[in-house]
TORKOL-4160 file (C-alpha; in steps of 0.2 Angstrom, whole numbers, padded with zeros to 4 digits, m for minus):
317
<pt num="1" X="0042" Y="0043" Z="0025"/>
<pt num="2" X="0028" Y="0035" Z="0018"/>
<pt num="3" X="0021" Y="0020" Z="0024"/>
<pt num="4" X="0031" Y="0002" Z="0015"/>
<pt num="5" X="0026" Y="m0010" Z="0029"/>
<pt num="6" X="0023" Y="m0027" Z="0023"/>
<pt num="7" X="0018" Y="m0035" Z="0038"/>
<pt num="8" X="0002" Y="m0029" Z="0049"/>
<pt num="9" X="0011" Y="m0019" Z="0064"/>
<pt num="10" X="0009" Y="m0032" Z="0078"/>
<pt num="11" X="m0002" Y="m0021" Z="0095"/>
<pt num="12" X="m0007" Y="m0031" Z="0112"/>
<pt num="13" X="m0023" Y="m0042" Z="0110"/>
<pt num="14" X="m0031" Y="m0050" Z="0094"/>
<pt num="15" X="m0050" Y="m0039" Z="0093"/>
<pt num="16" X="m0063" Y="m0049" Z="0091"/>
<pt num="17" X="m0073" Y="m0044" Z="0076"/>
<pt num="18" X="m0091" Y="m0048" Z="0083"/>
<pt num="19" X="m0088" Y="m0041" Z="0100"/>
<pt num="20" X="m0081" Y="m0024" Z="0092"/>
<pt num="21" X="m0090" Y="m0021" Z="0079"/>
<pt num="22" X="m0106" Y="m0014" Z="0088"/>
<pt num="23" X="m0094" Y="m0001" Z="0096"/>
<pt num="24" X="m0093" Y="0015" Z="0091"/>
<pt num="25" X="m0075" Y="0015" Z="0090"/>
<pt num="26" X="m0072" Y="0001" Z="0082"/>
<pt num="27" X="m0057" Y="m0003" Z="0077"/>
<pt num="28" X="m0050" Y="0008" Z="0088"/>
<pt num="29" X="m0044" Y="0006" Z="0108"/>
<pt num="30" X="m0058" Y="0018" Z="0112"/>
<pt num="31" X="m0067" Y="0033" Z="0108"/>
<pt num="32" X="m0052" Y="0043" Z="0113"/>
<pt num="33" X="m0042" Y="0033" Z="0103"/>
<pt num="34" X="m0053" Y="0033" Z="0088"/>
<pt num="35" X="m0053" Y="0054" Z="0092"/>
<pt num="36" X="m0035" Y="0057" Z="0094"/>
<pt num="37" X="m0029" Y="0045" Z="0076"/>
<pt num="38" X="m0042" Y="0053" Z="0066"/>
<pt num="39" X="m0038" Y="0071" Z="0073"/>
<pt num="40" X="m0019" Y="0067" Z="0066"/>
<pt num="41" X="m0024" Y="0058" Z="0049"/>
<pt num="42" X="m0036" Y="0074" Z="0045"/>
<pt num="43" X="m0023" Y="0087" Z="0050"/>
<pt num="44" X="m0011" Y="0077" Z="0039"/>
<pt num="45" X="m0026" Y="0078" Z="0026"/>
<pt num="46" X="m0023" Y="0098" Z="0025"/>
<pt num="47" X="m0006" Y="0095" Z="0013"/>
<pt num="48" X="m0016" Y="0085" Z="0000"/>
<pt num="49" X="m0009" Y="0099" Z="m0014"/>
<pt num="50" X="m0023" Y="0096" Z="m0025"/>
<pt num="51" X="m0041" Y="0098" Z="m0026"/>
<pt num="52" X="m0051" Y="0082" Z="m0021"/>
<pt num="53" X="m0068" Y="0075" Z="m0016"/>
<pt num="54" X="m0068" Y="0061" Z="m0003"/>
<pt num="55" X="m0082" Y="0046" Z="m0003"/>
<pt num="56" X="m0085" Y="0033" Z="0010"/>
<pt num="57" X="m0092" Y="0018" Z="m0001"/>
<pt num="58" X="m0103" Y="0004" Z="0006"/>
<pt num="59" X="m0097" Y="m0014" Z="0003"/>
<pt num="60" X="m0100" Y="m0030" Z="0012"/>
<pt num="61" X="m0086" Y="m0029" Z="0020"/>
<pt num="62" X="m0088" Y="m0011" Z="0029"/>
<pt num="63" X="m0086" Y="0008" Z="0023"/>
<pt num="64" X="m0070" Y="0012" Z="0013"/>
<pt num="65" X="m0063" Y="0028" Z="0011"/>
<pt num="66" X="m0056" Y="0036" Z="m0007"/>
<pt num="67" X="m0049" Y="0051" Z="m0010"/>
<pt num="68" X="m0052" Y="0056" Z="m0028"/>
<pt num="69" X="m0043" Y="0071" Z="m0038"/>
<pt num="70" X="m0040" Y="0074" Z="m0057"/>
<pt num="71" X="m0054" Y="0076" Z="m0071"/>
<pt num="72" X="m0069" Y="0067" Z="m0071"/>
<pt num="73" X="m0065" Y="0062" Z="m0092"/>
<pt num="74" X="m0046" Y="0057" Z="m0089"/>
<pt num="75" X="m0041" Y="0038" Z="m0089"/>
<pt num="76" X="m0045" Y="0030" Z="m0070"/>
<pt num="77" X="m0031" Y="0027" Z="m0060"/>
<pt num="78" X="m0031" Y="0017" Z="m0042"/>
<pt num="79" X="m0022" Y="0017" Z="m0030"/>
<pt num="80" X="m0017" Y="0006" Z="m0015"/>
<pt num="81" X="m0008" Y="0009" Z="0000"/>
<pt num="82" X="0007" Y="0000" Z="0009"/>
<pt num="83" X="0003" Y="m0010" Z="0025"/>
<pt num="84" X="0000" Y="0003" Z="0042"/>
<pt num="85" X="m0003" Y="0016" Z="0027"/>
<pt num="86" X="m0017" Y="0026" Z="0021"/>
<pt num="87" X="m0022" Y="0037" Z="0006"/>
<pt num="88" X="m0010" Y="0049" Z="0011"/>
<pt num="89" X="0004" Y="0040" Z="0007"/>
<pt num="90" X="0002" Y="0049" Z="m0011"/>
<pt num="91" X="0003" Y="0066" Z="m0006"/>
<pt num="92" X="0023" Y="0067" Z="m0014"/>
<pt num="93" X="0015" Y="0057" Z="m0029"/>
<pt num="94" X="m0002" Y="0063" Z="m0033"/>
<pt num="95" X="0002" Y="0086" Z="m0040"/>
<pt num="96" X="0009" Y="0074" Z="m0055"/>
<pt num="97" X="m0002" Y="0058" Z="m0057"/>
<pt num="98" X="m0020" Y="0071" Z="m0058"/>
<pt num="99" X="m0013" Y="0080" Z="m0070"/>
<pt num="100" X="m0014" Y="0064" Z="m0082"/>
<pt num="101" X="m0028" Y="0053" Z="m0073"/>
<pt num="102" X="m0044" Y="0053" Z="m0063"/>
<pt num="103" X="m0035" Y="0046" Z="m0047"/>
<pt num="104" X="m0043" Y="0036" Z="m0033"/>
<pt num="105" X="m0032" Y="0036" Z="m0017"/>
<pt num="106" X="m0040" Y="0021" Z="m0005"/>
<pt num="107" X="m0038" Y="0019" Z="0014"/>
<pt num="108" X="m0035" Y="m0002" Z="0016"/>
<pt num="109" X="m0053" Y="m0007" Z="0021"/>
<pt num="110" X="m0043" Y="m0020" Z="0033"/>
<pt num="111" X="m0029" Y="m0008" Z="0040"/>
<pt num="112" X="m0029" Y="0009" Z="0046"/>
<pt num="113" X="m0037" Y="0026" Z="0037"/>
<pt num="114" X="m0053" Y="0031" Z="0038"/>
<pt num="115" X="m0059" Y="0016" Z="0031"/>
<pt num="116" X="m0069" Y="0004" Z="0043"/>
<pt num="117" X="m0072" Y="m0015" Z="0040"/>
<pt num="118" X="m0087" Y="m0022" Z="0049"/>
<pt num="119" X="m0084" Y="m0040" Z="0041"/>
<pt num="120" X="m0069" Y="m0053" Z="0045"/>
<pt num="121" X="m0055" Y="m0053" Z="0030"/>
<pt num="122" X="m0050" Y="m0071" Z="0031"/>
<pt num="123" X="m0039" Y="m0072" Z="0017"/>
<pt num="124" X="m0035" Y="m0064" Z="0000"/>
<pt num="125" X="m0052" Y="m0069" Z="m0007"/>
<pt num="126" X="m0058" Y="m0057" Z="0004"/>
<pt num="127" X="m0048" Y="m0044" Z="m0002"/>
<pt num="128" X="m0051" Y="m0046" Z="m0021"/>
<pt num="129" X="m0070" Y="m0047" Z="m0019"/>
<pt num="130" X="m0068" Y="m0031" Z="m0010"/>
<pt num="131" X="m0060" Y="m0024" Z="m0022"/>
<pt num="132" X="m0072" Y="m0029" Z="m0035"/>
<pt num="133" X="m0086" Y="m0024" Z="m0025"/>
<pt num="134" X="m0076" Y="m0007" Z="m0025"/>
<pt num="135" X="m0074" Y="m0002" Z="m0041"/>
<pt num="136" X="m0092" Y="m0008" Z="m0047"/>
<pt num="137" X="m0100" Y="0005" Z="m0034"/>
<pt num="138" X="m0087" Y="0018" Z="m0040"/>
<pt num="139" X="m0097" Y="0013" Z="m0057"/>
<pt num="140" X="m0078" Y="0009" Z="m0065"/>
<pt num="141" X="m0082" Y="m0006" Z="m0075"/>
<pt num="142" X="m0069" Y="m0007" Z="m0086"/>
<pt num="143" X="m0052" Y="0001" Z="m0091"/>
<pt num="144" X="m0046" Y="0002" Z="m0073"/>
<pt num="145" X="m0027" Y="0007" Z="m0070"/>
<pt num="146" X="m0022" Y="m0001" Z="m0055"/>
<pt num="147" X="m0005" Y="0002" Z="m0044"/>
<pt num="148" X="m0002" Y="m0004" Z="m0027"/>
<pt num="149" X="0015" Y="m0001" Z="m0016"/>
<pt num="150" X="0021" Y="m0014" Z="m0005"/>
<pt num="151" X="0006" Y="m0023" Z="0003"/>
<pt num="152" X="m0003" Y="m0014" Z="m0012"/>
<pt num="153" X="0006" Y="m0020" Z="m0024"/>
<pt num="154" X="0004" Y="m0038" Z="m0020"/>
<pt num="155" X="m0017" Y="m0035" Z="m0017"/>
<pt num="156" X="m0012" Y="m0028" Z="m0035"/>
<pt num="157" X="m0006" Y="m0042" Z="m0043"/>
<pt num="158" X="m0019" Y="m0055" Z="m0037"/>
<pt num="159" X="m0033" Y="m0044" Z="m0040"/>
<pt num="160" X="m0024" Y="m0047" Z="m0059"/>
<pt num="161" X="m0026" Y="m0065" Z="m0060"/>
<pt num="162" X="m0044" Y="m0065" Z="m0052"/>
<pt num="163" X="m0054" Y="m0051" Z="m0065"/>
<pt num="164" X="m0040" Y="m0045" Z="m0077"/>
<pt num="165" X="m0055" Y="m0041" Z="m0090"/>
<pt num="166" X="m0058" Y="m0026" Z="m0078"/>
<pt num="167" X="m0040" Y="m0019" Z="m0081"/>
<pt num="168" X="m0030" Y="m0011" Z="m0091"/>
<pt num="169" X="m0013" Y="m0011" Z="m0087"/>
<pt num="170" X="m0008" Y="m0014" Z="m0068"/>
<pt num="171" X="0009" Y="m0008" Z="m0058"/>
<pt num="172" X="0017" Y="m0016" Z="m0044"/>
<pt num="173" X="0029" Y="m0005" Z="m0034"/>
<pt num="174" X="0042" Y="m0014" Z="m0021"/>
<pt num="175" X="0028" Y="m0026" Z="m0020"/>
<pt num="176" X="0029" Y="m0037" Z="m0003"/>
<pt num="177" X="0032" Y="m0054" Z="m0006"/>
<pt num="178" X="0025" Y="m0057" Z="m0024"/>
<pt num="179" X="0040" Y="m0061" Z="m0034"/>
<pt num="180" X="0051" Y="m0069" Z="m0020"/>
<pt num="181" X="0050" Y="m0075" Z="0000"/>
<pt num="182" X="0056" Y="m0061" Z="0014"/>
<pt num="183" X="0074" Y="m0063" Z="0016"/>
<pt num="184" X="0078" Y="m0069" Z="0033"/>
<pt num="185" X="0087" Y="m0052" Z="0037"/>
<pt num="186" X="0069" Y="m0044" Z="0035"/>
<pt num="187" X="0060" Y="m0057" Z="0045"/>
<pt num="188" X="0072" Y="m0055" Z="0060"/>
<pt num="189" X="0070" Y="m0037" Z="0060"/>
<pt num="190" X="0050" Y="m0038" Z="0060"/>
<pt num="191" X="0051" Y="m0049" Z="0076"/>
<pt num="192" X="0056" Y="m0030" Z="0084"/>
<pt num="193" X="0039" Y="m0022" Z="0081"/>
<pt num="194" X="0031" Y="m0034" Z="0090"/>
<pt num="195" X="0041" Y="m0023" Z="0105"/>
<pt num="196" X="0029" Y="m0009" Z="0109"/>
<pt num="197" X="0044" Y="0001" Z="0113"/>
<pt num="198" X="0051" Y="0017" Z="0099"/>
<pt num="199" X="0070" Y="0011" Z="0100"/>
<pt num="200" X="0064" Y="m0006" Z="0091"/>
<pt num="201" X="0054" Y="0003" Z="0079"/>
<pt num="202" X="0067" Y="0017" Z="0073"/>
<pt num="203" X="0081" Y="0002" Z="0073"/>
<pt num="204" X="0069" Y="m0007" Z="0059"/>
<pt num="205" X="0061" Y="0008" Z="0050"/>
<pt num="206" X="0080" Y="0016" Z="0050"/>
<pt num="207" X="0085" Y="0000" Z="0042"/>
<pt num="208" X="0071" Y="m0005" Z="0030"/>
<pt num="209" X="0073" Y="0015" Z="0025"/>
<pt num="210" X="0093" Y="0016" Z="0025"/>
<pt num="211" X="0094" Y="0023" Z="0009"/>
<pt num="212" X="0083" Y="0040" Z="0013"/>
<pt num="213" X="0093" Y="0039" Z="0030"/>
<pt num="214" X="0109" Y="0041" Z="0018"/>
<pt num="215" X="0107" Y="0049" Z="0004"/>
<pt num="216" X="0093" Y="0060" Z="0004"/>
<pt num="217" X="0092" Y="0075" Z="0012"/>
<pt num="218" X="0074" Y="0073" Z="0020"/>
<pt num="219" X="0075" Y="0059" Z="0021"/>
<pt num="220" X="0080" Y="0058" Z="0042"/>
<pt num="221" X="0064" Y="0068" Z="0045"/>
<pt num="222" X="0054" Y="0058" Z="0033"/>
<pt num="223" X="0059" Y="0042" Z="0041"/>
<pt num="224" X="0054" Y="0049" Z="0059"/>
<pt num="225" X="0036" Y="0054" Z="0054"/>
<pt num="226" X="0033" Y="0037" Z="0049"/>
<pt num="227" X="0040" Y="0033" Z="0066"/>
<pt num="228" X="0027" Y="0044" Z="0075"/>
<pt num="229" X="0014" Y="0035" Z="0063"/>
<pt num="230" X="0019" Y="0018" Z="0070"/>
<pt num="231" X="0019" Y="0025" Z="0088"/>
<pt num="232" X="0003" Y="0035" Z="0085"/>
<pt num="233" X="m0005" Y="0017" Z="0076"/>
<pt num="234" X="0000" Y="0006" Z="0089"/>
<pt num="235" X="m0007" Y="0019" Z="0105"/>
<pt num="236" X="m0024" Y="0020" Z="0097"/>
<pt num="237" X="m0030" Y="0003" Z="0088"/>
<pt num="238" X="m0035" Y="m0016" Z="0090"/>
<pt num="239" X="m0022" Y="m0029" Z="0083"/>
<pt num="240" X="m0033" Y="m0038" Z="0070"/>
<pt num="241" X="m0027" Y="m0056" Z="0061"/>
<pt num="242" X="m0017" Y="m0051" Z="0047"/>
<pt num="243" X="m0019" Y="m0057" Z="0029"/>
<pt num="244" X="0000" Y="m0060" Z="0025"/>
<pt num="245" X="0007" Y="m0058" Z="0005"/>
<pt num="246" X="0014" Y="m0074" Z="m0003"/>
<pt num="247" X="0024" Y="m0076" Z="m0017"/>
<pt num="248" X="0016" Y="m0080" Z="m0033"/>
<pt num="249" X="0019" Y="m0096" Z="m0042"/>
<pt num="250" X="0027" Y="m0099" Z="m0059"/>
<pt num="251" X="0011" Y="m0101" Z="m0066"/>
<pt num="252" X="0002" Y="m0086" Z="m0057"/>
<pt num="253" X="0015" Y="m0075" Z="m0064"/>
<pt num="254" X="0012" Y="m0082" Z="m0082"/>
<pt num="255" X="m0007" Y="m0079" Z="m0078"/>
<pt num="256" X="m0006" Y="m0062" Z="m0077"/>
<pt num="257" X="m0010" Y="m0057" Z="m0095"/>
<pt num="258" X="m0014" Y="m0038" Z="m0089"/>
<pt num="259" X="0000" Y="m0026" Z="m0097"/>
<pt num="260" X="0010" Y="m0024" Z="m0081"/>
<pt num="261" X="0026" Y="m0014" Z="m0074"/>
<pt num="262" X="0034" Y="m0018" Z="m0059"/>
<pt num="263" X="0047" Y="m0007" Z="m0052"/>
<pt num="264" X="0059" Y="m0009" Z="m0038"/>
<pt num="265" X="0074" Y="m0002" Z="m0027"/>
<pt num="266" X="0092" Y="m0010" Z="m0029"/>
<pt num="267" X="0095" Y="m0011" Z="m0011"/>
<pt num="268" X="0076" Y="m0017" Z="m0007"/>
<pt num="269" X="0077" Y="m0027" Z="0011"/>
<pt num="270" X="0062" Y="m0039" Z="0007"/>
<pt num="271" X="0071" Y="m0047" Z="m0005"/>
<pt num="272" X="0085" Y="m0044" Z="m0020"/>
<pt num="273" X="0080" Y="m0033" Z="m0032"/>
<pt num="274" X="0090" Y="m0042" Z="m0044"/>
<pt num="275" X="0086" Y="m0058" Z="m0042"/>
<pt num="276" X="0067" Y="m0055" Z="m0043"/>
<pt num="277" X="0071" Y="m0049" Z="m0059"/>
<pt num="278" X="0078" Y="m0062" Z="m0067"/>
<pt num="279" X="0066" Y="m0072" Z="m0059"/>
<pt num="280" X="0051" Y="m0063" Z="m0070"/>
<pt num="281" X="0063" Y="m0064" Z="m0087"/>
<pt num="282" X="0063" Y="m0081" Z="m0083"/>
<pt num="283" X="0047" Y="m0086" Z="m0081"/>
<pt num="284" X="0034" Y="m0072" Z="m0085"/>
<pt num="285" X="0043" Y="m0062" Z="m0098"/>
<pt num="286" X="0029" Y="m0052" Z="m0102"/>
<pt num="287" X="0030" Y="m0041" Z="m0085"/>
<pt num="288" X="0039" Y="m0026" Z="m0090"/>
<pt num="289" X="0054" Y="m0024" Z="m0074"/>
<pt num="290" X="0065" Y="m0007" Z="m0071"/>
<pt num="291" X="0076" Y="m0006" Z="m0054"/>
<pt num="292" X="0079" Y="0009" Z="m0049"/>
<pt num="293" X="0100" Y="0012" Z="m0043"/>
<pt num="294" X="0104" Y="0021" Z="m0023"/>
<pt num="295" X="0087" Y="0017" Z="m0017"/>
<pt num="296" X="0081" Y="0001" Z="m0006"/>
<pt num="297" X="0060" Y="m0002" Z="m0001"/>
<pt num="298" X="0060" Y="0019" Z="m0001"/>
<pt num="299" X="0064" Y="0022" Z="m0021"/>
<pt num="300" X="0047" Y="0029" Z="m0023"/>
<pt num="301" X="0050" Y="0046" Z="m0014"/>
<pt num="302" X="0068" Y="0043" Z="m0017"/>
<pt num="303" X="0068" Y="0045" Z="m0035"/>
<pt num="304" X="0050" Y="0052" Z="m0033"/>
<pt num="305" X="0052" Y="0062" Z="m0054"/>
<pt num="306" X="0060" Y="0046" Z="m0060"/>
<pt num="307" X="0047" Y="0035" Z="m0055"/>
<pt num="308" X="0033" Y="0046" Z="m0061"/>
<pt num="309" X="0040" Y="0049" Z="m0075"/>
<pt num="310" X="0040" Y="0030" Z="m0080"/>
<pt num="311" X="0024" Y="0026" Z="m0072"/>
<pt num="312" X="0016" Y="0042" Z="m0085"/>
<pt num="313" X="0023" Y="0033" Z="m0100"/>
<pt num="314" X="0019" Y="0016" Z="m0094"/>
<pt num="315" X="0001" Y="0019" Z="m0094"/>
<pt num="316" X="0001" Y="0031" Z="m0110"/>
<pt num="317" X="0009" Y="0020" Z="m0122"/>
């Protein structure tokens, strides 16, 4: 399973950023730390099943890492990670979106990847004029098509109301937070990551991803791969001070002007589905809403042809 954390994975210790940074390892535990985490994300890297180039950009805030497959003259599409997730969160996704678009796969320049922050993010501003700073140094001015999942999905939608004269159309998948609070079932169940134990981990991940546990046939193994992600996370780096996703506003929902599709699960366990749709007719009618049925905060590699299949006509009409 890919990653759909919406919370930063709690670990022992908060790092301090001016202290670590003039380490070698930073953000990792140590050099062995760093070694053994990148020896797992690079193997992993292997079953990317498209060709690709990968770039470490320089912004003010550190190095981020993008992946980048599809031709160089198709229409640009970004994408953003979930919470303790990486680029290779795509991998189910990508065969189909670079077929269509010139895809840019990031690693969270504030989470875990090969991207490596040498500068505080404090709050969302942080983020969005990282972003910016991104995209300008990837020479994309304009005419950007922007998805993010989960945690993504909210940096997504605030990046939106900050420079939507840079975007084209923008898609929010299961976005954390955004169109309603965290249910208090979620909230309780986050608690337990803070547990550096894997019986707590698999109790919430088997939880959040109950659907793929159910239904799919996979979906078992998919499930404890992200497991072993967490573990493998929480052996080898630093706890730094999250940024946490809030929920937009009334009026930050009818801000968002950028053509914009967002797409959930029925059984999602941040919040109901359902209701944060009727939330959006309500008040931001202009945000195009699909839920998709036997799926929860998973429905992306659940209903992985479904999804794509909308995304695809989304951004070509």
């Amino acid at each position: 399973m890919k990653s759909c954390l919406v919370l930063n994975i709690p670990f022992k210790g908060i790092v301090d950023l001016n202290k670590m940074k003039n380490y070698s390892y930073y953000p990792f535990r140590s050099n062995e730390a760093r070694d053994l985490y990148l020896s797992s994300y690079d193997e992993k890297a292997k079953l990317w099943p498209v060709a690709s180039e990968t770039k470490l950009i320089d912004t003010r805030y550190g190095k981020t890492f993008v992946r980048r497959s599809g031709e160089d003259d198709a229409p640009t599409l970004i994408l953003l990670p979930g919470a303790a997730s990486t680029s290779l969160m795509w991998l189910s996704s990508i065969t189909e979106l670079a077929k269509h678009y010139n895809v840019y796969a990031v690693d969270n320049i504030y989470d875990v990847g090969r991207s490596i922050n040498t500068h505080r993010i404090n709050d969302v501003g942080d983020f969005i004029r990282w972003l910016d700073e991104l995209f300008t140094s990837l020479d994309l001015e304009h005419n950007i098509n922007l998805a993010g999942y989960s945690y993504g999905g909210w940096l997504t939608a605030k990046y939106a109301l900050a420079f939507p004269e840079r975007l084209n159309k923008i898609i929010l998948l299961a976005p954390s937070a955004t169109v309603l609070p965290f249910q208090w079932q979620f909230l309780s169940r986050v608690i337990l990551l803070m547990i550096p134990n894997r019986y707590f981990v698999k109790r919430v991940m088997y939880w959040l991803f109950e659907d793929s546990i159910v239904r799919h046939e996979t979906g078992v193994l998919q499930v404890d791969e992200f497991i072993n992600e967490i573990m493998l996370i929480k052996k080898c780096y630093e706890h730094r001070k999250p940024v946490n996703p809030t929920t937009l506003g009334d009026d930050e929902w009818r801000g968002i002007q950028v053509p914009t599709l967002l797409l959930l699960g029925e059984n999602e366990k941040l919040y109901a589905a359902r209701k944060a749709v009727r939330r959006l007719k309500a008040v931001a009618p202009q945000i195009d809403t699909e839920v998709f049925p036997d799926s929860g905060h998973d429905f992306l590699f659940i209903q992985q042809e479904q999804v794509m299949n909308k995304v695809i006509n989304f951004l070509d009409n």
